[in-house]
C-alpha positions in Angstrom: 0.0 0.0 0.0 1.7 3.3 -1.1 2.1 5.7 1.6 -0.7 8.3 0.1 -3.0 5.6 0.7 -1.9 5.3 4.3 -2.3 8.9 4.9 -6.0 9.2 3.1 -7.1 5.9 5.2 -6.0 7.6 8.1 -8.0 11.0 8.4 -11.2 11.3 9.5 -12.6 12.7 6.7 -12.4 8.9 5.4 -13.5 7.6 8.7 -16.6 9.7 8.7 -17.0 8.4 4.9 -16.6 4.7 5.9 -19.4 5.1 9.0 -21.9 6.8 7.1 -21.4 4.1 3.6 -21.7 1.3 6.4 -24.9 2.5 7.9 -26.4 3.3 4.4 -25.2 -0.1 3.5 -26.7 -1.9 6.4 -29.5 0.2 6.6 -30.9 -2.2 3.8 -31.0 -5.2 5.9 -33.8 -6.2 6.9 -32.7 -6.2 10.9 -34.5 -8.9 13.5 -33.1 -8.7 17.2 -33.6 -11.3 19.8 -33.6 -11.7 23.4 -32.6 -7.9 24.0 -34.6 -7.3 26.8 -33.8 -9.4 29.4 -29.5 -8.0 28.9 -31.3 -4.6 29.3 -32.8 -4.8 32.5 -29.7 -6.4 34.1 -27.8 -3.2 32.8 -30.1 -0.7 33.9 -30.4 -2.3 37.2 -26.6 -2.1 37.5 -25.4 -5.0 36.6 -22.2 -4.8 34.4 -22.8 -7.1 31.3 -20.4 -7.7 28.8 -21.3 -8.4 25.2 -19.3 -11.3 23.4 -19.3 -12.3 19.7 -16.7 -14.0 17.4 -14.5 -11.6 15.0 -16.7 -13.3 12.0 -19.6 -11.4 12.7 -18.7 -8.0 14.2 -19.7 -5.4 11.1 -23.7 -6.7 11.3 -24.1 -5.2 14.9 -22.2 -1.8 14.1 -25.5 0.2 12.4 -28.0 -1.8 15.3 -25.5 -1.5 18.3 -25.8 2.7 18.1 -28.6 2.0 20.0 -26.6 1.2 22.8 -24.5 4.5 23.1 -27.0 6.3 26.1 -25.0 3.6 28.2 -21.5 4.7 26.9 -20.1 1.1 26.6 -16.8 0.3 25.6 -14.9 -2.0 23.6 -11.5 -3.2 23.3 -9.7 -2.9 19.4 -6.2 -3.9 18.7 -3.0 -0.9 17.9 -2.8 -2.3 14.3 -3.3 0.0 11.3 -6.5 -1.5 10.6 -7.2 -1.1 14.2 -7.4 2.3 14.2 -10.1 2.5 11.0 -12.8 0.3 13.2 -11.5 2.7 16.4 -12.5 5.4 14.3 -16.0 3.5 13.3 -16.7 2.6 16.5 -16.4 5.8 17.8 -18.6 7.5 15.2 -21.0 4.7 16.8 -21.3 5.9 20.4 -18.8 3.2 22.1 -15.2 4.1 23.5 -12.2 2.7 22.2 -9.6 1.1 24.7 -6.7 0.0 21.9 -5.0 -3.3 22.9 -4.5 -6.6 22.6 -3.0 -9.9 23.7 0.0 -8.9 21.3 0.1 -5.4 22.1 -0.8 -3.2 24.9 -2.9 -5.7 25.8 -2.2 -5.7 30.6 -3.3 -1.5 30.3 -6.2 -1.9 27.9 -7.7 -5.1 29.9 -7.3 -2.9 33.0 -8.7 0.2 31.2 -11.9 -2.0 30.1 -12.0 -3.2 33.7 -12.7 0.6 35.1 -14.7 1.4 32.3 -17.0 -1.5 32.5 -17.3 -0.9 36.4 -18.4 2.4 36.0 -21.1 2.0 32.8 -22.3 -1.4 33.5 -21.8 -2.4 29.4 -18.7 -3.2 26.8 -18.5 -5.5 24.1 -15.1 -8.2 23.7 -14.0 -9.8 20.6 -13.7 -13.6 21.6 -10.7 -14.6 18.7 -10.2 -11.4 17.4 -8.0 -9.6 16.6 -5.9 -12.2 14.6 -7.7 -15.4 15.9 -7.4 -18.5 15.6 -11.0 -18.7 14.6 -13.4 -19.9 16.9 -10.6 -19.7 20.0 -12.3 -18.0 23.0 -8.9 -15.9 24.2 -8.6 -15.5 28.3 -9.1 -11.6 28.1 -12.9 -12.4 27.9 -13.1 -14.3 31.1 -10.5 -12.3 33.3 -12.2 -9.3 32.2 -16.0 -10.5 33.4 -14.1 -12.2 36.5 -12.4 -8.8 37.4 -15.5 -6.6 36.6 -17.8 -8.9 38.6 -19.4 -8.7 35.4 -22.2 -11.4 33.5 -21.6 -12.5 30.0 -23.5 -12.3 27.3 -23.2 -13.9 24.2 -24.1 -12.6 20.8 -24.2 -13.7 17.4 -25.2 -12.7 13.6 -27.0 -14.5 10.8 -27.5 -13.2 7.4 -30.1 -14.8 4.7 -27.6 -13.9 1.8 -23.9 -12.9 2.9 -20.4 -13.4 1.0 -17.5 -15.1 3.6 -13.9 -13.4 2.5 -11.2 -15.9 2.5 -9.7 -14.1 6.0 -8.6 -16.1 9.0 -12.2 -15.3 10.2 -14.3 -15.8 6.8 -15.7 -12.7 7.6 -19.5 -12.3 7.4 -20.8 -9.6 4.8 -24.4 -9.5 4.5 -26.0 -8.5 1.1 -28.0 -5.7 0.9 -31.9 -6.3 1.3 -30.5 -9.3 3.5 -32.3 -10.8 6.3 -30.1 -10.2 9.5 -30.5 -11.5 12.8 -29.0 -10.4 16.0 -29.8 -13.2 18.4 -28.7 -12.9 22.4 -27.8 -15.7 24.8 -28.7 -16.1 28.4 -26.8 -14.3 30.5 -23.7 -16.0 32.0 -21.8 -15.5 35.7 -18.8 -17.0 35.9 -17.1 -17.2 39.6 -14.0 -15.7 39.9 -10.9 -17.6 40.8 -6.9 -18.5 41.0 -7.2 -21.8 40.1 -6.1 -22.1 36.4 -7.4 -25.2 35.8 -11.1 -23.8 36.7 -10.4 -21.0 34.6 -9.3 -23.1 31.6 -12.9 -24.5 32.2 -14.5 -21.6 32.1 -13.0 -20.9 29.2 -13.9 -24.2 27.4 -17.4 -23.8 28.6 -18.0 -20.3 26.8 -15.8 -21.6 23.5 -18.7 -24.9 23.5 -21.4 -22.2 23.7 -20.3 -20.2 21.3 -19.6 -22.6 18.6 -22.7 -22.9 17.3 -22.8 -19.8 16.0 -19.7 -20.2 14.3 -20.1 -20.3 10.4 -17.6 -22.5 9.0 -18.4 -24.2 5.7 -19.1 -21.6 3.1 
């Protein structure tokens, strides 16, 4: 990539462009959301709840998930260039950024999430992402709940037409006039401990949850 491309992917002139083509873009699907309400109430009653969904499937919930911004949640997004494009997005969306990963920057970002999710009760985790491997729940998403005292909730997306790019995720893109659903788990506690062979459960328990939802074959 030539370093005028760099620069013009890197203002925010193109990062207000990009936000505004994706919510034209997915503002033809034709949107169904389940099992929002009962996430809601634990959130508004004070509960901290941390929303959880694999890498595949993020760009579906960006147009929907605005609606969450009144809460000012907060999500964690890797220091890589194309990091700081869906920073910019995400942004534009109503959610803080809190760059950082398991490769980089990763011990100050899980402790930044950690105060941010105490104080506004919502934030959203990556499970594989940023770099997978796909369908791998990483540990951030169960030290983060255990340290927050927060309860998990999974998410996940399903298009009616969508193309899969050949990515370490085949990520989801849904086709315009697509059907899209948005469907929400039951709400997960998990109890916080030292013992790493109980946390390596935990772990396992949420990866077998969550692998459903995985689309693998196209």
């Amino acid at each position: 990539m030539s370093p005028f491309v760099k620069s013009i992917l890197a203002t925010p002139t193109f990062h207000r462009f990009l936000y505004y083509f994706i919510r034209i873009y997915s503002g033809t699907f034709r949107f169904r959301i389940e099992n929002e309400a009962r996430w809601r109430q634990l959130t508004d009653k004070g509960t901290p709840v941390l929303l959880c969904a694999w890498h595949q499937q993020f760009f579906s919930a960006i147009r929907p998930f605005k609606r969450y911004a009144k809460y000012h949640p907060a999500l964690m997004i890797s220091r890589s260039r194309d990091g700081v494009i869906v920073a910019a997005v995400a942004r534009q969306t109503g959610w803080k950024t809190v760059r950082g990963s398991s490769s980089r920057g990763g011990k100050p970002a899980l402790r930044s999430m950690i105060r941010h999710l105490e104080r506004s009760n919502l934030a959203g985790h990556i499970l594989d992402g940023p770099t997978g491997p796909m369908g791998v729940v990483k540990a951030g998403a169960i030290r983060l709940a255990h340290a927050a005292q927060a309860t998990i909730v999974p998410f996940s997306v399903s298009a009616s037409k969508a193309l899969y790019f050949n990515s370490w995720d085949r990520f989801m893109l849904p086709l315009p006039f697509s059907r899209v659903t948005l469907r929400f788990g039951d709400p997960i506690r998990f109890a916080s401990t030292n013992d790493p062979e109980a946390f390596e459960q935990q772990r396992v328990r949420l990866e077998t949850m969550m692998e459903p939802c995985l689309i693998t074959g196209r």
